[in-house]
C-alpha positions in Angstrom: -84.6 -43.6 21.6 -84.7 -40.2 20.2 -88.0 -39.5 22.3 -85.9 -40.1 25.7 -82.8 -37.8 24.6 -85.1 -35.0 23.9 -87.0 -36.0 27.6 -83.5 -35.5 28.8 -82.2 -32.8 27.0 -85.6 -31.0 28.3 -85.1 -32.0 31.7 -81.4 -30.5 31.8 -82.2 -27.1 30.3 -85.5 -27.0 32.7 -83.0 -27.4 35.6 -80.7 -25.3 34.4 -83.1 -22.3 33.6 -83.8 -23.0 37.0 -80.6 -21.7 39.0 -80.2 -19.4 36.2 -83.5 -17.5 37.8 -83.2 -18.0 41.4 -81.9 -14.5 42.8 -79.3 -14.2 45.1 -80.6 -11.6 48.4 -78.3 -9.1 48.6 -76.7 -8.9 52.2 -75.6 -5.6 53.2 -72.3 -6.5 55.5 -71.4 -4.5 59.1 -69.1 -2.2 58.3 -65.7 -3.0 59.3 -63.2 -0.7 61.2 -59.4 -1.4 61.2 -57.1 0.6 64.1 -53.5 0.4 63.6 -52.5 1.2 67.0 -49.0 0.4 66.9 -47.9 1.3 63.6 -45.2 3.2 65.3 -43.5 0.5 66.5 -43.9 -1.3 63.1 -42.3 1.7 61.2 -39.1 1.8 63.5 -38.3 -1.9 63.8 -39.5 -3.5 61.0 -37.3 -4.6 58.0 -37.7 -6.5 55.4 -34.3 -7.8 55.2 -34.6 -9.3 58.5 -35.2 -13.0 59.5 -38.8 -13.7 58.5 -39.4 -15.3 62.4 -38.2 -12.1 63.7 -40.5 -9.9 61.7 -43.2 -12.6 62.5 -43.2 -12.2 65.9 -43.1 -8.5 65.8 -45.9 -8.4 63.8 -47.5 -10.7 66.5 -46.1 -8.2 69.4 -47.9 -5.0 67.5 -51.3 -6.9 66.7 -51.9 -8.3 69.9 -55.2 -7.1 71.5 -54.6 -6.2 74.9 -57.9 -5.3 75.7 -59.4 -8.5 75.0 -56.4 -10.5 76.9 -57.9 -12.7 79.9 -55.5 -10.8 82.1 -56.5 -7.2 81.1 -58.3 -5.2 83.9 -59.2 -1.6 83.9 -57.1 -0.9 86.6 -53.8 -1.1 85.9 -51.7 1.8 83.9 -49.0 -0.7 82.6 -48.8 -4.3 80.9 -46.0 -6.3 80.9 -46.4 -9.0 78.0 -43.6 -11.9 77.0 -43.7 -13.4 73.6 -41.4 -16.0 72.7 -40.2 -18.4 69.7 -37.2 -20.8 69.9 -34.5 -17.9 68.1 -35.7 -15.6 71.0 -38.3 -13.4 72.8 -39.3 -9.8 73.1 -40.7 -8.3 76.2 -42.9 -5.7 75.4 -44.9 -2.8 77.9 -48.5 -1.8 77.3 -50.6 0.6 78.5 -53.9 0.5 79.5 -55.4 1.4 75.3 -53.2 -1.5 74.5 -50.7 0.8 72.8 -46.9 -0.3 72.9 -44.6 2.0 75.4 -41.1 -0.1 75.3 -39.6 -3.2 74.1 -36.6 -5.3 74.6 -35.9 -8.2 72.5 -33.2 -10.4 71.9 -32.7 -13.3 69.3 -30.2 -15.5 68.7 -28.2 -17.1 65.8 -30.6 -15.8 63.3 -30.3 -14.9 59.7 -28.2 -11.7 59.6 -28.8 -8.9 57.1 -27.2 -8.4 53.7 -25.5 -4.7 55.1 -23.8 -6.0 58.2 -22.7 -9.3 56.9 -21.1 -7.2 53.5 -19.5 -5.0 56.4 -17.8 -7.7 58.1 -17.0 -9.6 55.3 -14.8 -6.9 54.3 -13.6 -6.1 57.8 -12.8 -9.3 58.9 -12.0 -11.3 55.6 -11.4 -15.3 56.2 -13.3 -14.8 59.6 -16.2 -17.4 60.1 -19.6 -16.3 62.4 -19.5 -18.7 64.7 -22.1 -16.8 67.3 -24.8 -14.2 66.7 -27.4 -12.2 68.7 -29.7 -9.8 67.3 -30.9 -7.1 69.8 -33.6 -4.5 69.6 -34.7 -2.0 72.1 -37.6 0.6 71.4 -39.2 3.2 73.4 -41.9 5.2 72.2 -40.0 8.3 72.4 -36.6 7.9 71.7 -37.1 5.2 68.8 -35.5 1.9 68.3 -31.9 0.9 68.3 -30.9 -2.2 66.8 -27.7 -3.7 67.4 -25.8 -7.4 66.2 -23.0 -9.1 68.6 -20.8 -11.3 66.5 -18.5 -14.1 67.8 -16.0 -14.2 64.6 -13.3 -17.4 64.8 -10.4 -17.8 62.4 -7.3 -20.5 63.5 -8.2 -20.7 66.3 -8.3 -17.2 67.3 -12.0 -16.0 68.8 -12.9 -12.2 68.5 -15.8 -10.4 69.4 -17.9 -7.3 67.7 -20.9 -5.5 67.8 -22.5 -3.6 64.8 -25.4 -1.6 64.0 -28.3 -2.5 61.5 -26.5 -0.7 58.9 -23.1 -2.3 59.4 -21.2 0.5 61.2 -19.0 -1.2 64.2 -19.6 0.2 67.7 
């Protein structure tokens, strides 16, 4: 009995001395290069307070490779591109390098940020939401402006505002 422990006990350290000694090669890996061409567009309309579909889909809008598209040809100067969840959609214009020229997006009935609702909240106190669309328009060189459109109801009473992403009324 003793003699077949220590046949076994051999046997597992042999095996395990084994893969202790085998060598791993060393791979030397293709070197990897990252372009952030629309970073731009990410710096003016991203926020992190927004609805996490919104800034999904924005992040989808700025990372797609136009270039590689099954549509893309040489020969055009311009790229008209529609992306789309059920909240809402963003038309966005390319050019030929696949960098973003203008956007227009719209969403509806999405989560609104903590500024604007704290803004009508105190403007409009015992006023429900009952409607809400988030637009965004950017343009590579005047910027992005982001506004909200409220429909506010209270006794039967129906009002309408619009407010920017920091909560000032327009």
């Amino acid at each position: 009995m003793k003699t077949i422990k220590l046949i076994c006990c051999l046997f597992v350290f042999g095996i395990a001395f084994e893969a202790f000694a085998q060598e791993t090669p060393v791979e030397k890996l293709s070197e990897v290069v990252i372009v952030a061409t629309n970073y731009k567009y990410l710096n003016e309309v991203d926020n992190t307070e927004s609805a996490i579909n919104v800034r999904m889909l924005q992040h989808k809008l700025a990372s797609f490779d136009l270039k590689n598209s099954d549509f893309y040809d040489d020969d055009y100067d311009e790229y008209i591109v529609s992306f789309y969840i059920p909240e809402g959609h963003i038309l966005a214009a390319y050019d030929k390098d696949g960098k973003i020229i203008r956007t227009a997006e719209r969403y509806k009935n999405i989560k609104t940020i903590p500024n604007v609702m704290k803004s009508i909240a105190a403007t409009y106190p015992g006023w429900t939401i009952s409607k809400n669309i988030y637009k965004v328009t950017y343009h590579t060189d005047n910027g992005s402006k982001m506004i909200y459109k409220f429909k506010l109801e209270k006794n039967g009473n129906t009002i309408r505002v619009k407010t920017d992403e920091i909560g000032n009324f327009l």
